[in-house]
C-alpha positions as CSV (number, residue, x, y, z in Angstrom):
1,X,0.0,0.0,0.0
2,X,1.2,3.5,-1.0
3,X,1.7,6.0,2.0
4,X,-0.2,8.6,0.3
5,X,-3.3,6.0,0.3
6,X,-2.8,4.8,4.2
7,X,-2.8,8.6,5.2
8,X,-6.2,8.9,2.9
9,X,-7.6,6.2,4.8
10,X,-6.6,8.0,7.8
11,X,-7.8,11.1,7.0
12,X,-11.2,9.4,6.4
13,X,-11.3,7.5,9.5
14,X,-10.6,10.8,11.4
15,X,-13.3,12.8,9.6
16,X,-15.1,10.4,11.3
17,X,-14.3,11.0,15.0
18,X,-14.9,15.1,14.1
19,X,-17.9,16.9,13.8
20,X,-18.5,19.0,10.8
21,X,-17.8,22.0,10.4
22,X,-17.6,25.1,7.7
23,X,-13.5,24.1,7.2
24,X,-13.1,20.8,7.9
25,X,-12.5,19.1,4.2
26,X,-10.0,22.3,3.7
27,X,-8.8,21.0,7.2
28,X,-8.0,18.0,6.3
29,X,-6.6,18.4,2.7
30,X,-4.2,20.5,4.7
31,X,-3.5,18.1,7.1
32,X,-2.9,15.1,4.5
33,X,-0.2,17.7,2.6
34,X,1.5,18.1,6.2
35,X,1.5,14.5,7.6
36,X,4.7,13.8,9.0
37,X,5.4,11.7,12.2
38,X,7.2,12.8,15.6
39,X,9.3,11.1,18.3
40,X,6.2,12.2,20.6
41,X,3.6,10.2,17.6
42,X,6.0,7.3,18.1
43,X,5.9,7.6,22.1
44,X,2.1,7.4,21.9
45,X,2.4,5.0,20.1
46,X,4.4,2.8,22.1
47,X,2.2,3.5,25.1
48,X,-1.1,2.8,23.1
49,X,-0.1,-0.2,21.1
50,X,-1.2,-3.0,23.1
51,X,-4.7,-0.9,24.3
52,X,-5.2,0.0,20.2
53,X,-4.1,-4.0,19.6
54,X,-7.7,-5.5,18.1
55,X,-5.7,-9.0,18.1
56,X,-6.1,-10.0,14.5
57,X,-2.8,-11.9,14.1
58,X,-2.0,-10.2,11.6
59,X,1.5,-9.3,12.8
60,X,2.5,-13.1,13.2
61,X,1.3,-14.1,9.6
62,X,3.9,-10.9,8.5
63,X,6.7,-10.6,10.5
64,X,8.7,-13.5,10.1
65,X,11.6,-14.8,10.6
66,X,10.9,-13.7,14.1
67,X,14.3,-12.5,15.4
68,X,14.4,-14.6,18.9
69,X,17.9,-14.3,21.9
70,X,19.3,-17.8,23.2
71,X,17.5,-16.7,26.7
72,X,14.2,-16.7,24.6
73,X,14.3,-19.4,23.1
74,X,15.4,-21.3,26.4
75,X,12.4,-20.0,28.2
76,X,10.1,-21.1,24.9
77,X,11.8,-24.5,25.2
78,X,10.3,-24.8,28.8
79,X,7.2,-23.5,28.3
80,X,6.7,-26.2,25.2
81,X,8.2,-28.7,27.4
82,X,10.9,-29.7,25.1
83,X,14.7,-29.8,25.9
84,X,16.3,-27.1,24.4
85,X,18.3,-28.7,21.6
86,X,14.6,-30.6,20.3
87,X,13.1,-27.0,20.3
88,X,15.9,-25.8,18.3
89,X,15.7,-28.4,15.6
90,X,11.1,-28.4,15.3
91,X,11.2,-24.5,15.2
92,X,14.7,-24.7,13.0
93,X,15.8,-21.9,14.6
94,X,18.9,-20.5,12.4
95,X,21.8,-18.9,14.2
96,X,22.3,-14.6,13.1
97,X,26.1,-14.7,14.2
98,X,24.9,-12.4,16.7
99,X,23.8,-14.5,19.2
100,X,20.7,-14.5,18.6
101,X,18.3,-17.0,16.0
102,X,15.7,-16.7,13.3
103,X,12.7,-18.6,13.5
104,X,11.6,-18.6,10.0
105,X,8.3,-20.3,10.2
106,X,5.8,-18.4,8.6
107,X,3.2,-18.0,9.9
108,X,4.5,-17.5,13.5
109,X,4.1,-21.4,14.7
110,X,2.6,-19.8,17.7
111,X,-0.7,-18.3,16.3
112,X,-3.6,-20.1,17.1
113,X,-6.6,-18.9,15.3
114,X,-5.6,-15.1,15.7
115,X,-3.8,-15.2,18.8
116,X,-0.6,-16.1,20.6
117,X,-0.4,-19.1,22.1
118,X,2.5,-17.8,24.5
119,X,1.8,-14.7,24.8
120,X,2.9,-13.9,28.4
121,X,6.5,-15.2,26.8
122,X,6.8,-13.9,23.6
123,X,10.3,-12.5,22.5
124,X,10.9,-8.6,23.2
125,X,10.4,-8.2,19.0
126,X,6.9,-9.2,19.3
127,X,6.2,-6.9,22.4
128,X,7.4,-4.1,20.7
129,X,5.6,-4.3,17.9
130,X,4.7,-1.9,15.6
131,X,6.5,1.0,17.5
132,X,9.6,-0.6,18.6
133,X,11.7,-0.7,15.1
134,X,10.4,2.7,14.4
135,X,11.7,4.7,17.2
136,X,15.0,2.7,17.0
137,X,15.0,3.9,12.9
138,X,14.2,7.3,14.0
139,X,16.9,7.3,16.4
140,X,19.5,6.6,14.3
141,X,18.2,8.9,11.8
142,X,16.9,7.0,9.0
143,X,15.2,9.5,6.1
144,X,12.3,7.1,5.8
145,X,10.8,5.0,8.0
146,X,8.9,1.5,7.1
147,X,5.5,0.9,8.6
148,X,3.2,-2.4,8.6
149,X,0.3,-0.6,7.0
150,X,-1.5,-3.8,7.6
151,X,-1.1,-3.4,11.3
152,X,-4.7,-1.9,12.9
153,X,-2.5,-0.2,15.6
154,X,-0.8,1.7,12.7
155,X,-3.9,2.9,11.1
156,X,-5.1,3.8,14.7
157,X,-1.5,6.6,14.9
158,X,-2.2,7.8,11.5
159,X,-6.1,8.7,12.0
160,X,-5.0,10.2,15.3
161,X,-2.4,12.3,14.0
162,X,-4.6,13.3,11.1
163,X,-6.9,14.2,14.2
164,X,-4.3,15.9,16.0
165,X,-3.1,18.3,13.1
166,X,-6.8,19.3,12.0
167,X,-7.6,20.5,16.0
168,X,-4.5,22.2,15.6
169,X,-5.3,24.2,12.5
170,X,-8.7,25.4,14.2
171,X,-6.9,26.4,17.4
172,X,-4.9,28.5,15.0
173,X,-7.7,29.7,13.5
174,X,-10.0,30.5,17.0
175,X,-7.6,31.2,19.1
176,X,-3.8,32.3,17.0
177,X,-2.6,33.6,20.6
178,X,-2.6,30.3,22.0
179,X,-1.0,28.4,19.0
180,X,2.2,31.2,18.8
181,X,2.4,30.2,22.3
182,X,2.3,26.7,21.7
183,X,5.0,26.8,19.3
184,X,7.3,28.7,20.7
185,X,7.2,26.5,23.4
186,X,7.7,23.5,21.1
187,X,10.5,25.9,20.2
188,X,12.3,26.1,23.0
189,X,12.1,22.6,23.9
190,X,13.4,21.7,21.0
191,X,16.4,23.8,21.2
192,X,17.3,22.0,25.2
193,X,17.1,18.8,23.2
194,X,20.6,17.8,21.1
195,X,20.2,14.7,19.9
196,X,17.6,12.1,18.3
197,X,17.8,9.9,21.4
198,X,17.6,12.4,23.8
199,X,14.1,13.6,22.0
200,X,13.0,10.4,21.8
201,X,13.5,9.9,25.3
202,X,12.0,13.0,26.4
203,X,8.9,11.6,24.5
204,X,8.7,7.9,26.1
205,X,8.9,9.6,29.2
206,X,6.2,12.3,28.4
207,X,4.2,9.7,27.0
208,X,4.6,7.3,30.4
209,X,3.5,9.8,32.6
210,X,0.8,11.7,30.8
211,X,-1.6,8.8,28.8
């Protein structure tokens, strides 16, 4: 799917949430042609994924090979009641040279109808999916940024930043004092933060202690 559709379909699904008014399709054109994500997006995300999760398994039919550490797949071993070698050779788990193993069975052998069938010991990828690779590409500064756009959770940021950025442009609109002050508050955080990972920080711990 192309991003410019996803953010249509996000724009669409956040027209929804709104109630109309004289500017909203000019809104939201506008807020389409502006759509870009922050380290704060990515921090609510993070904090909302597993509440947003509608637990269509969607995520273990795609991401594979699933990326597992030895300590994982020790603990998996003993929750499937198999000695660790035997676990190794049914899920074929492939060493990385890292460390750590793929498990390239796809779909995730896992799943069960649309769910995990270990989910109180899935491996750290899984938990931090979708957000999880995306604050660690925006951390080390990647120019674009790859997102499951068949992830619900996803769809679920998008619509709410489509959301976000049209309240926005009426706040400007209504009230211009209280947007100038807005930015240059943005401003001047901005300028106390130097790096990627210090922003990103700032916004996990924003996002912790105000959703």
């Amino acid at each position: 799917m192309q991003i410019e559709q996803f953010i249509a379909e996000a724009a669409e699904q956040a027209k929804r949430m709104l109630k109309p008014y004289p500017y909203l399709e000019e809104d939201l054109e506008k807020a389409k042609e502006n759509f870009s994500l922050t380290p704060f997006d990515l921090a609510v995300l993070a904090k909302k994924q597993n509440e947003w999760c509608i637990k269509c398994g969607e995520c273990c039919r795609h991401c594979t090979p699933i990326n597992i550490s030895r300590g994982e797949a020790e603990l998996l071993a003993q929750v499937q009641g198999l000695p660790y070698k035997k676990f190794k050779q049914k899920f074929k788990l492939t060493p990385r040279g890292d460390g750590t193993f793929n498990m390239p069975a796809a779909p995730c052998p896992f799943l069960e109808g649309n769910l995990c069938s270990v989910y109180a010991f899935r491996p750290l990828v899984c938990r931090v999916f979708p957000a999880g690779e995306a604050i660690v590409d925006t951390v080390e500064g990647k120019q674009k940024i790859e997102f499951p756009f068949y992830c619900h959770v996803v769809k679920k940021l998008f619509a709410y930043k489509i959301f976000s950025l049209v309240i926005s442009f009426c706040i400007e609109r209504e009230l211009p004092f209280l947007a100038e002050q807005f930015k240059n508050n943005m401003k001047k955080l901005a300028a106390n933060l130097k790096t990627r990972s210090e922003t990103m920080q700032f916004a996990l711990a924003w996002a912790e202690a105000h959703l």
